[in-house]
MDAnalysis code that builds the backbone (N, CA, C; Angstrom):
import MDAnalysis as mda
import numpy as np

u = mda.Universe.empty(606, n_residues=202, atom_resindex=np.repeat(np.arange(202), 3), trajectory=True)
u.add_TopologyAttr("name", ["N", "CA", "C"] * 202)
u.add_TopologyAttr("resid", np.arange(1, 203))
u.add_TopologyAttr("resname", ["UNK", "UNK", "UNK", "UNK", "UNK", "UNK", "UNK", "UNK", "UNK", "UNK", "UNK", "UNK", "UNK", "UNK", "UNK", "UNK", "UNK", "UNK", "UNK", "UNK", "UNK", "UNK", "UNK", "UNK", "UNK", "UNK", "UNK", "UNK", "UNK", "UNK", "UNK", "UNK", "UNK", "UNK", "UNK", "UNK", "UNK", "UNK", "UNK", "UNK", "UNK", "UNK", "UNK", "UNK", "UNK", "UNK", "UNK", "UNK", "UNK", "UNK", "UNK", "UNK", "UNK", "UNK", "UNK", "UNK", "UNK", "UNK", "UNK", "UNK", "UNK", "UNK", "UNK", "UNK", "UNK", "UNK", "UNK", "UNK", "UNK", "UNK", "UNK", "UNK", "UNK", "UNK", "UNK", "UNK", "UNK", "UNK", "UNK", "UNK", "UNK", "UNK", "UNK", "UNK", "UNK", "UNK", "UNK", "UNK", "UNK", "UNK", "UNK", "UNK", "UNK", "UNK", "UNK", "UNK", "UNK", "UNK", "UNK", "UNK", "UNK", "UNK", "UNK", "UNK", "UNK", "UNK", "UNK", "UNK", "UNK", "UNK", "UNK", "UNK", "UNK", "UNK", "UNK", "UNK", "UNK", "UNK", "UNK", "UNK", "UNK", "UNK", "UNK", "UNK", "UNK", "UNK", "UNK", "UNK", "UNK", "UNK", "UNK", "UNK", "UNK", "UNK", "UNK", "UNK", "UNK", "UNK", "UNK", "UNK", "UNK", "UNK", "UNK", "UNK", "UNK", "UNK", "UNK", "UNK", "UNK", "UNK", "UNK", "UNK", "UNK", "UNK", "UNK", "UNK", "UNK", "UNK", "UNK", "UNK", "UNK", "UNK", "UNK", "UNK", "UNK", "UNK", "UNK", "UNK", "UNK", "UNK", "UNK", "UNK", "UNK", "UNK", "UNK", "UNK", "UNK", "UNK", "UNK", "UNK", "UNK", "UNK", "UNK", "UNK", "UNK", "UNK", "UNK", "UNK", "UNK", "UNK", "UNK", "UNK", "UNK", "UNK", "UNK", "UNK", "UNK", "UNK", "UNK", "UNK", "UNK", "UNK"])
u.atoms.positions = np.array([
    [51.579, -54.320, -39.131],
    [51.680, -53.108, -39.939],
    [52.968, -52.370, -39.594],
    [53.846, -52.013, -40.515],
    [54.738, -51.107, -40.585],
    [54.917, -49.893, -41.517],
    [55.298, -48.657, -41.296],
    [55.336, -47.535, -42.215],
    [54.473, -47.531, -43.499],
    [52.942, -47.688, -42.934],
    [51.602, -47.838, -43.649],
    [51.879, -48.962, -45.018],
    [52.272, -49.879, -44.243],
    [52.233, -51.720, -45.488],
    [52.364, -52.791, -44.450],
    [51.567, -53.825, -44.783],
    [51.840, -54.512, -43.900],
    [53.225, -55.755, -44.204],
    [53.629, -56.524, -43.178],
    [54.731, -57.242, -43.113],
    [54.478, -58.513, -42.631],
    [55.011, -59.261, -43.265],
    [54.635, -60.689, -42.784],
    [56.573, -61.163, -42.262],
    [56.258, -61.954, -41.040],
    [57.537, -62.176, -41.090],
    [57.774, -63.929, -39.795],
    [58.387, -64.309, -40.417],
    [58.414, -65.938, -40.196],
    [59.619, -66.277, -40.021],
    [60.579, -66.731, -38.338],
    [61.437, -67.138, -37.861],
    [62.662, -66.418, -38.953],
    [62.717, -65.043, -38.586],
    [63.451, -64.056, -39.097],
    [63.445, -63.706, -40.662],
    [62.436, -64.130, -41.701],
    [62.178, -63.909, -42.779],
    [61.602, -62.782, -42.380],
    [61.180, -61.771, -43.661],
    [60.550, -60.519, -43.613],
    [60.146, -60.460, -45.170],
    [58.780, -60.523, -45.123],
    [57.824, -60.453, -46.795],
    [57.649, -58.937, -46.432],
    [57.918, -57.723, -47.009],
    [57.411, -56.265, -46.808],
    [56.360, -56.212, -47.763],
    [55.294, -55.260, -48.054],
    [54.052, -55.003, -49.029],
    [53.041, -55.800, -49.210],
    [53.451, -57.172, -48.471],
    [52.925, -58.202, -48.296],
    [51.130, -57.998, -48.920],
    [50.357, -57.047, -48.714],
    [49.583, -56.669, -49.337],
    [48.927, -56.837, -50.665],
    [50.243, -56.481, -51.571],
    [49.978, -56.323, -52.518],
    [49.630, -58.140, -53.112],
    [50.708, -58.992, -52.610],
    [50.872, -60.172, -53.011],
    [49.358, -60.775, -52.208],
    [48.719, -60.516, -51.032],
    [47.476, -61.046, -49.961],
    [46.570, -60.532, -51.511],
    [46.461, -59.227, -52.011],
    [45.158, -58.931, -52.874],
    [44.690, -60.142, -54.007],
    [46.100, -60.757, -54.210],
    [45.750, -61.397, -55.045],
    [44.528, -63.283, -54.434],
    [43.955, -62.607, -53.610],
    [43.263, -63.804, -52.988],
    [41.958, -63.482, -53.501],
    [41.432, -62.470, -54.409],
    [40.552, -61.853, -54.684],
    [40.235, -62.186, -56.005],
    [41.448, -63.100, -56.912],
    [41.095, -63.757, -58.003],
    [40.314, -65.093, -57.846],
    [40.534, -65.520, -56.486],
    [40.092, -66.929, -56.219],
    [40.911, -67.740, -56.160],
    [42.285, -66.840, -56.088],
    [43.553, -68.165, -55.836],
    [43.624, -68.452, -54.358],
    [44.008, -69.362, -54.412],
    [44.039, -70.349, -52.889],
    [45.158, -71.390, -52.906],
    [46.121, -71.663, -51.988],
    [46.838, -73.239, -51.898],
    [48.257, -72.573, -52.884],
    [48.814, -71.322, -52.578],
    [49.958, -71.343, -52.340],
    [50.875, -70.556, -52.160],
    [52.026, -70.945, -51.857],
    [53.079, -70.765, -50.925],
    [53.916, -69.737, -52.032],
    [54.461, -68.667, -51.462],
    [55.609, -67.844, -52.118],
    [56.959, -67.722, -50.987],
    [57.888, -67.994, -51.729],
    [59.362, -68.046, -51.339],
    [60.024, -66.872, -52.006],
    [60.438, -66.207, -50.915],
    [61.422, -64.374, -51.809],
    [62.499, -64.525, -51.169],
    [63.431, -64.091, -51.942],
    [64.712, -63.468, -51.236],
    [64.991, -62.439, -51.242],
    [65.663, -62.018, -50.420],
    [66.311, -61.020, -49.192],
    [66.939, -59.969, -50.295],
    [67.219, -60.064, -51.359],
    [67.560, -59.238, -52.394],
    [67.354, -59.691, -53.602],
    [67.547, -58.862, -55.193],
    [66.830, -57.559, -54.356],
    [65.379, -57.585, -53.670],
    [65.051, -56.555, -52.819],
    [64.043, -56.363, -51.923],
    [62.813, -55.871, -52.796],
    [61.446, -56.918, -52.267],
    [60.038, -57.065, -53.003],
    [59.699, -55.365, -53.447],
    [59.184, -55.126, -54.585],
    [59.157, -53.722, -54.581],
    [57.882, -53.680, -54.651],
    [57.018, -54.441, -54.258],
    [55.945, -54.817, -53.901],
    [54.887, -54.985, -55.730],
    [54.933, -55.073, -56.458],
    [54.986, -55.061, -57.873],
    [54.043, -56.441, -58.494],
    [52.689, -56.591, -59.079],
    [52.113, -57.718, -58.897],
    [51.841, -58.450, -59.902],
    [51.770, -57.646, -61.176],
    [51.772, -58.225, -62.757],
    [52.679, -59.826, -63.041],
    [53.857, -59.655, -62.460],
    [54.714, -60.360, -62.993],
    [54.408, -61.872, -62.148],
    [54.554, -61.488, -60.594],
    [54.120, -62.268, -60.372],
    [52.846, -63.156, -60.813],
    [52.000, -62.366, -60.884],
    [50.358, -63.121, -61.282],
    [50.601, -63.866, -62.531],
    [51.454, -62.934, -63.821],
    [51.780, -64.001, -64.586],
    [52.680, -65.355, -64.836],
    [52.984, -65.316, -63.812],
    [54.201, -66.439, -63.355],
    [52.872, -67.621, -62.942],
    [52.293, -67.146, -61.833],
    [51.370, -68.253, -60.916],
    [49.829, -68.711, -62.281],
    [49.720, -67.968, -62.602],
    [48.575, -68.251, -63.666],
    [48.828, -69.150, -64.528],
    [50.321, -69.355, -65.317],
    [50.242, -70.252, -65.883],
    [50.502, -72.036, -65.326],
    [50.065, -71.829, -64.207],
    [50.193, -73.225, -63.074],
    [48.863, -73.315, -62.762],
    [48.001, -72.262, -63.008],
    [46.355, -72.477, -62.061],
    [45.485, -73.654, -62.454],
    [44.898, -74.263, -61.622],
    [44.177, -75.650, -62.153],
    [42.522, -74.902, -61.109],
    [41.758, -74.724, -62.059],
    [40.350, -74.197, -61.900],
    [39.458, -75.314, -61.535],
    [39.162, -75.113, -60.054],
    [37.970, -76.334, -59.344],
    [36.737, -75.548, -59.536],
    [35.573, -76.453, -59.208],
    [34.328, -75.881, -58.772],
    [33.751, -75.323, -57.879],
    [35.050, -74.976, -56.390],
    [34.614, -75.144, -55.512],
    [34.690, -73.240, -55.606],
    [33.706, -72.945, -54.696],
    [32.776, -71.904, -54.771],
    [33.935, -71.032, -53.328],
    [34.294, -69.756, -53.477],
    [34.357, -68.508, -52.690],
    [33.827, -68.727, -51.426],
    [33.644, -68.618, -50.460],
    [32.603, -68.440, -48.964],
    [32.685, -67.155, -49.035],
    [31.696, -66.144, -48.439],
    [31.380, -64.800, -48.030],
    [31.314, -64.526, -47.179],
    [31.905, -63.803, -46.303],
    [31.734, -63.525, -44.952],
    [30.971, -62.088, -44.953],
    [29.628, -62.034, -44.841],
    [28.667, -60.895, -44.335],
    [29.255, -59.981, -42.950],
    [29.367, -58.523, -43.655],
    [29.575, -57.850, -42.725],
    [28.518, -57.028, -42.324],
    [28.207, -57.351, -40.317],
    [26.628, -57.055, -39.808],
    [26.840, -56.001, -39.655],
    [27.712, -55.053, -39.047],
    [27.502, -53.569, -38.754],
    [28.221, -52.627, -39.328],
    [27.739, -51.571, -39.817],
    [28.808, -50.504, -40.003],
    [29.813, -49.827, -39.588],
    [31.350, -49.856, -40.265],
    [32.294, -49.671, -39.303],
    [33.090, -48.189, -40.043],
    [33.483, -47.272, -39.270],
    [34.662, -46.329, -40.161],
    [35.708, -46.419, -39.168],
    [36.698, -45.528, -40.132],
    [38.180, -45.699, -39.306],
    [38.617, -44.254, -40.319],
    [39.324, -43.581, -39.494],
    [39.816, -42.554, -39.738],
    [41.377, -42.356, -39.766],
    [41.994, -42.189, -40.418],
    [43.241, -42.226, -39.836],
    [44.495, -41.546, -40.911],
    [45.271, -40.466, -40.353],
    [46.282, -39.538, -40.702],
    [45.420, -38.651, -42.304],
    [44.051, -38.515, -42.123],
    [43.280, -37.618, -43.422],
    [43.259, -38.717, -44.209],
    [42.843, -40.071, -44.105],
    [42.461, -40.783, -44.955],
    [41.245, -41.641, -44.034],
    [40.069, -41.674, -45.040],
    [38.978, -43.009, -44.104],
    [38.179, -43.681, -45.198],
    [38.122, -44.543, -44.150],
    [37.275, -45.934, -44.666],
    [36.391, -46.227, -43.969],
    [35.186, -46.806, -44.788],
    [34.189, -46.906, -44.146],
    [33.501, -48.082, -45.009],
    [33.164, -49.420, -43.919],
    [33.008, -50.533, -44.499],
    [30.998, -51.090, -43.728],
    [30.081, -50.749, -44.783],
    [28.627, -51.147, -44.920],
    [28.729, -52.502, -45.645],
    [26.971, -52.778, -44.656],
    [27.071, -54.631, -45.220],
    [26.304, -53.756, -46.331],
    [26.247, -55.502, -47.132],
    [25.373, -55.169, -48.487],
    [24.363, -56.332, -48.351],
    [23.803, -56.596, -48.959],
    [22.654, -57.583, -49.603],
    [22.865, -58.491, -50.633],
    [23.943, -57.592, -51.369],
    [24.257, -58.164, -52.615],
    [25.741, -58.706, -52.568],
    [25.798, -60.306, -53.642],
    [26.959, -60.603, -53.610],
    [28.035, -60.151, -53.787],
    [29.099, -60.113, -53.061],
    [30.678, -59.771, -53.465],
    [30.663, -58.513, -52.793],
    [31.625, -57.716, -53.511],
    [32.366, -56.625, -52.812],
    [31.703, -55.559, -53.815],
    [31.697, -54.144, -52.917],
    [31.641, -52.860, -53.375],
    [32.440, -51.935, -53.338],
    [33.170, -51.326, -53.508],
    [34.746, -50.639, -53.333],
    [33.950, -49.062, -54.367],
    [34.336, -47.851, -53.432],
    [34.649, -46.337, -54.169],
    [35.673, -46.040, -53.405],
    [36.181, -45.522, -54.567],
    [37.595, -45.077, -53.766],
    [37.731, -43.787, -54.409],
    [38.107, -42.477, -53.732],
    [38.004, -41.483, -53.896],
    [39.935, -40.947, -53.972],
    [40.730, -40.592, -54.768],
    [41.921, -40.064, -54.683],
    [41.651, -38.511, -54.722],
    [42.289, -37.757, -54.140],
    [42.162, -36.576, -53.681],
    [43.688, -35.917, -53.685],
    [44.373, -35.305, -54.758],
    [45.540, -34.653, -54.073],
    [45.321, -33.276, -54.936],
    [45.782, -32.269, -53.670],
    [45.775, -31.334, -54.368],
    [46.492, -30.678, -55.563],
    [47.422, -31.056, -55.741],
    [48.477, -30.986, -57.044],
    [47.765, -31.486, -57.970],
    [46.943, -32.502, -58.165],
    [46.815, -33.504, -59.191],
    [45.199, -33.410, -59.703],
    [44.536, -33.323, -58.762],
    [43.016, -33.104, -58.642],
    [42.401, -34.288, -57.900],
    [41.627, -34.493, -58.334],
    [40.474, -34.974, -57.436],
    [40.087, -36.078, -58.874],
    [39.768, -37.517, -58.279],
    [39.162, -38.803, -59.059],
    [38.462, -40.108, -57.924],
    [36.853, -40.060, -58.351],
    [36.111, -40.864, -58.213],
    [36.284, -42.494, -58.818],
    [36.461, -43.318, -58.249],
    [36.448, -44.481, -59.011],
    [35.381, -45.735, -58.048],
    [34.719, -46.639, -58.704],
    [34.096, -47.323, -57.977],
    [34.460, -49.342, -58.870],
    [34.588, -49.888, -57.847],
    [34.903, -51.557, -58.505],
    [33.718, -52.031, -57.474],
    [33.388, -53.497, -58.624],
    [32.487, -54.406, -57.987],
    [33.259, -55.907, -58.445],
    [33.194, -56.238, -57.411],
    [33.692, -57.782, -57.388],
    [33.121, -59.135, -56.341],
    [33.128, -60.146, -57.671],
    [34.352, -60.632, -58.144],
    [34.577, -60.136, -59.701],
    [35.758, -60.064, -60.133],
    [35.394, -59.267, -61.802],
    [37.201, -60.190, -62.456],
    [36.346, -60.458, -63.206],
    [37.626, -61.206, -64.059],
    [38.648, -60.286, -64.965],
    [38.212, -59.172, -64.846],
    [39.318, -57.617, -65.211],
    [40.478, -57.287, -64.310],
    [40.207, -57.866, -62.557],
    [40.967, -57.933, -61.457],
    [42.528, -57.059, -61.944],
    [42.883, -58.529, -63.091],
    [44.363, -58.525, -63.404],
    [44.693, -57.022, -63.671],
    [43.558, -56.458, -64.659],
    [44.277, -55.406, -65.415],
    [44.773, -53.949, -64.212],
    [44.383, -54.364, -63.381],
    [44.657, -53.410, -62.283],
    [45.953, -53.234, -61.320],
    [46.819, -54.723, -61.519],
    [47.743, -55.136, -61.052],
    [49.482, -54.425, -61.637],
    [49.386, -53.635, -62.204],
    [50.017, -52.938, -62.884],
    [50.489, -51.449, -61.851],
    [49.399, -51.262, -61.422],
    [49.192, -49.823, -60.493],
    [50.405, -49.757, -59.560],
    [51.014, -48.916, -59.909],
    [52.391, -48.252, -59.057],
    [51.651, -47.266, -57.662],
    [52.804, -47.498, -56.376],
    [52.669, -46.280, -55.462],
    [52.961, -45.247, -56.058],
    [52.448, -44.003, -55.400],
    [53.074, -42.583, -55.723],
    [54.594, -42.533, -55.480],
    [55.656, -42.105, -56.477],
    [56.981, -41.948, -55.841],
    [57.283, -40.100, -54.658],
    [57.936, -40.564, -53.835],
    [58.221, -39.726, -53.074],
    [58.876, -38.221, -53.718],
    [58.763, -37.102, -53.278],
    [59.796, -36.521, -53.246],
    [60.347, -36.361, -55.277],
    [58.930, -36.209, -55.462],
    [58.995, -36.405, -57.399],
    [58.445, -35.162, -57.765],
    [58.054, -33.999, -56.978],
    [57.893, -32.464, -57.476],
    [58.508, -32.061, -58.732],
    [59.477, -32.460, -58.763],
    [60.651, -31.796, -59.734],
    [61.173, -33.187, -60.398],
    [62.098, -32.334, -61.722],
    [62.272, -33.494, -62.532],
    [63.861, -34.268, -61.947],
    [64.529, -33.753, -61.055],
    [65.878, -33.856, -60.372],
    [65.599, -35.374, -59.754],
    [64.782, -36.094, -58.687],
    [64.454, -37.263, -58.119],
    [64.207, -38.605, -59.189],
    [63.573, -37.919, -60.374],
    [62.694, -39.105, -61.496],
    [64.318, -38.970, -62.048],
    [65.470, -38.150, -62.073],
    [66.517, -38.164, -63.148],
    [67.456, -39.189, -62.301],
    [67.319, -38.559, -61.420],
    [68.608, -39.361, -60.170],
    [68.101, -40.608, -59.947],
    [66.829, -41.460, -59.855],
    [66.310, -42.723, -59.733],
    [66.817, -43.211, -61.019],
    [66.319, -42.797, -61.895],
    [66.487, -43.236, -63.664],
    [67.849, -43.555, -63.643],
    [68.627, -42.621, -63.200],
    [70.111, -43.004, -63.270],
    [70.789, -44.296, -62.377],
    [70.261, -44.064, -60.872],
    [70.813, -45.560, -60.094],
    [70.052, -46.812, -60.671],
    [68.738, -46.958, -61.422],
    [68.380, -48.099, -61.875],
    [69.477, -48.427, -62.475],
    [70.040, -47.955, -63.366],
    [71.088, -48.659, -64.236],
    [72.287, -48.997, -63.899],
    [72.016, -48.985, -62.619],
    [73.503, -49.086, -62.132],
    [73.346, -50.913, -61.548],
    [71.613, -50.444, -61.157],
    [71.726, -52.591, -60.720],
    [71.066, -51.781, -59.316],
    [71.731, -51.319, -58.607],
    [71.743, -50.863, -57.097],
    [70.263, -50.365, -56.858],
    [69.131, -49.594, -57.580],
    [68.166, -49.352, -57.165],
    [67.555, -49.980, -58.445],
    [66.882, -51.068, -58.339],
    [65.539, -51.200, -59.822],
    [64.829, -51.026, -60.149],
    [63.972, -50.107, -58.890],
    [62.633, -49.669, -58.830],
    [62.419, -48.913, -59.507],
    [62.817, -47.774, -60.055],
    [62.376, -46.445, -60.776],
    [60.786, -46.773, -61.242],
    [61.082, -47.978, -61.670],
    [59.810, -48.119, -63.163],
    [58.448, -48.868, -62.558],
    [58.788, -49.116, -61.165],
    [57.817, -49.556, -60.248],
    [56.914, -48.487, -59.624],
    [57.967, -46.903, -59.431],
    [57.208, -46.459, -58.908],
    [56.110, -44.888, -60.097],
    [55.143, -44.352, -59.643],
    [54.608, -43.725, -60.279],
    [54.780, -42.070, -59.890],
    [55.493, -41.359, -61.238],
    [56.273, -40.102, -61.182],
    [55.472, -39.056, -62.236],
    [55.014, -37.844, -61.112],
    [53.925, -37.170, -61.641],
    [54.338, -36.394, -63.188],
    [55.658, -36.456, -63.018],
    [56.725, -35.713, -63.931],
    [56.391, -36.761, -65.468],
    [56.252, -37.681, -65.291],
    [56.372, -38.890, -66.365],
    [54.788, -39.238, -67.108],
    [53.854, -38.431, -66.520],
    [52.536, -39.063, -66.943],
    [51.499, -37.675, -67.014],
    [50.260, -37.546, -67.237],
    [49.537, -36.299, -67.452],
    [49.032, -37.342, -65.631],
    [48.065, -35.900, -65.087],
    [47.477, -35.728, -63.883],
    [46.231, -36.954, -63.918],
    [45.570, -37.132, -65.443],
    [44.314, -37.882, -65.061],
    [44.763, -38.902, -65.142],
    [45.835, -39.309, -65.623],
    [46.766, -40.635, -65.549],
    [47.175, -41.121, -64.067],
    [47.884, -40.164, -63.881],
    [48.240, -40.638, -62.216],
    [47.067, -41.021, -61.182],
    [46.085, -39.744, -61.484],
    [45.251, -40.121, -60.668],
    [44.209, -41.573, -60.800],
    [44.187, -42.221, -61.756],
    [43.587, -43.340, -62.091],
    [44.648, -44.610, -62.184],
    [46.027, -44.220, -62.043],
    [46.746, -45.457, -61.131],
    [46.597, -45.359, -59.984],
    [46.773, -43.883, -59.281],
    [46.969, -43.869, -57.653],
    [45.770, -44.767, -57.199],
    [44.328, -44.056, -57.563],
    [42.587, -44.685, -57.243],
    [43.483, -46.478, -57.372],
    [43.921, -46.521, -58.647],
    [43.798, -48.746, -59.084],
    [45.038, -49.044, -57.839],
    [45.503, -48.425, -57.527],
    [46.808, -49.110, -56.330],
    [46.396, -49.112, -54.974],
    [45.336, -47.967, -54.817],
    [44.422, -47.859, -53.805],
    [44.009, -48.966, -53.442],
    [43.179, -49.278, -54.434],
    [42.304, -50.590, -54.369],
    [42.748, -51.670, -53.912],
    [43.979, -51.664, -54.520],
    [45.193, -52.975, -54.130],
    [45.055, -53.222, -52.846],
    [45.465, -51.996, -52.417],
    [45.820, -52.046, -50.736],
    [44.845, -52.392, -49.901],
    [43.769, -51.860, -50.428],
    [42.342, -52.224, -49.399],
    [42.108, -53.654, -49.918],
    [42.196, -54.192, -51.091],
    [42.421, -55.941, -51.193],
    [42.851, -56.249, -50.065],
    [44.318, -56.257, -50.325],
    [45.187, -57.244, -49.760],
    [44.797, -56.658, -47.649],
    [44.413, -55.721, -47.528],
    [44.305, -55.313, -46.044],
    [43.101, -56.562, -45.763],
    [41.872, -56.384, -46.636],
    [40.923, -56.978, -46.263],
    [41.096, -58.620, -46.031],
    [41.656, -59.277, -46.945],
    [42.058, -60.555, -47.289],
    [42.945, -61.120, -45.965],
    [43.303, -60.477, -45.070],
    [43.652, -60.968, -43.531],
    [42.726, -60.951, -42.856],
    [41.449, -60.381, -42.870],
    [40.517, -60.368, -42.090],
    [39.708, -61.822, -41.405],
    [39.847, -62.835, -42.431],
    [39.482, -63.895, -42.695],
    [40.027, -65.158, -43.148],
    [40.665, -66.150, -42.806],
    [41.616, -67.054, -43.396],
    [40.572, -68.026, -44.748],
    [39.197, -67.738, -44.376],
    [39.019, -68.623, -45.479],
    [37.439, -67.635, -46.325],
    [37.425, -66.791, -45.757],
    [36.047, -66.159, -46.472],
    [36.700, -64.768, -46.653],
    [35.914, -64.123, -48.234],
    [36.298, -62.665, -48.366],
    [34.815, -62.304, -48.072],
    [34.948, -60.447, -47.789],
    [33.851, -59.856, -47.488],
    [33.111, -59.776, -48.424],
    [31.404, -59.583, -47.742],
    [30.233, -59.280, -48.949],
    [30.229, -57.964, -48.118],
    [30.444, -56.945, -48.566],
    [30.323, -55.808, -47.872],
    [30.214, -54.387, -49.525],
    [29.973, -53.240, -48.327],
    [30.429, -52.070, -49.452],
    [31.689, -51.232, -48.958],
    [32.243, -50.687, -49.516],
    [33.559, -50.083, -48.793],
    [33.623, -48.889, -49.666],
    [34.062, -47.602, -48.722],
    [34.462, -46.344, -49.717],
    [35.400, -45.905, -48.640],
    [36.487, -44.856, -49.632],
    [38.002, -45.093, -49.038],
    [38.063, -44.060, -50.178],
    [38.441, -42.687, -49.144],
    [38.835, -41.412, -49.488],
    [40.318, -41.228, -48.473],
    [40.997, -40.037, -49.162],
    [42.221, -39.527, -48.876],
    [42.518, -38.189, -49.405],
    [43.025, -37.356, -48.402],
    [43.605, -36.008, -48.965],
    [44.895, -35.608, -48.346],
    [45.679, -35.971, -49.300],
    [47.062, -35.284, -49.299],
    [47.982, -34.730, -49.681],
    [48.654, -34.395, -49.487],
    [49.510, -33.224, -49.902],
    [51.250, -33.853, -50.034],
    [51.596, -34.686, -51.496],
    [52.714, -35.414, -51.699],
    [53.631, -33.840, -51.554],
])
């Protein structure tokens, strides 16, 4: 883990967001390998990819494993927690609670496995330092220069209504607790329930 994303990194390679690309183990993909280069740098971004690898997927019979989680666990950490209960029932349970005070407050809950997955893969981080319309103008402007490409990766409160943001922030959420969980285990995802609140102040 580095500056809250995790990093994968292999005889001086460095995958950053790595996350976002691990969530996608939650479609049931398995058996393969991604190669990035060093520029420009992953903006951690998952649509494109997924549609790249999908049209290569060859669909077996072979079935998910579940790894049952026996005890109840929370974790607290910088005003955000998680808290991961077994279940009974197959697959995953996910609420995820977004909380900012600028923006309001949104409940969201996923159950998986769900073949909708994809439509979620779209979900931008919050952009930094986007109070004002001066940051979304000055990004907008270096995209076009080549030098920064991200603008349109990231999500700018200035650019969207509040119940909007808050129902990407909740779907990018989700992402993250994917792809966190999906290391837990090299060959089984959790049958568990999970809820994952946050309050902060961008």
């Amino acid at each position: 883990m580095r500056k809250n994303r995790i990093v994968l990194q292999y005889r001086g390679n460095t995958l950053n967001i790595a996350e976002h690309i691990l969530s996608l183990r939650w479609t049931g993909l398995d058996g393969v390998i991604v190669k990035a280069s060093s520029w420009p740098p992953y903006f951690g971004g998952m649509m494109k990819l997924w549609q790249a690898i999908q049209l290569n997927l060859l669909e077996t019979d072979q079935q998910v494993p579940w790894l049952k989680i026996a005890k109840e666990k929370s974790v607290n950490i910088d005003g955000r927690s998680v808290r991961c209960a077994s279940s009974n029932v197959s697959g995953l349970k996910i609420k995820i609670t977004a909380d900012f005070p600028r923006f309001g407050r949104l409940t969201k809950r996923f159950k998986l496995p769900d073949e909708s997955l994809a439509d979620y893969f779209t979900a931008r981080p919050l952009a930094t330092n986007s109070e004002s319309n001066f940051w979304p103008t000055l990004s907008r402007m270096v995209e076009k220069t080549g030098l920064w490409p991200h603008h349109q990766h990231l999500a700018w409160p200035t650019e969207q209504s509040s119940q909007e943001l808050l129902e990407e922030l909740a779907n990018h959420r989700l992402l993250d607790l994917l792809g966190a969980l999906a290391m837990v285990d090299h060959y089984r995802l959790q049958l568990a329930e999970l809820s994952q609140s946050k309050v902060a102040t961008p």
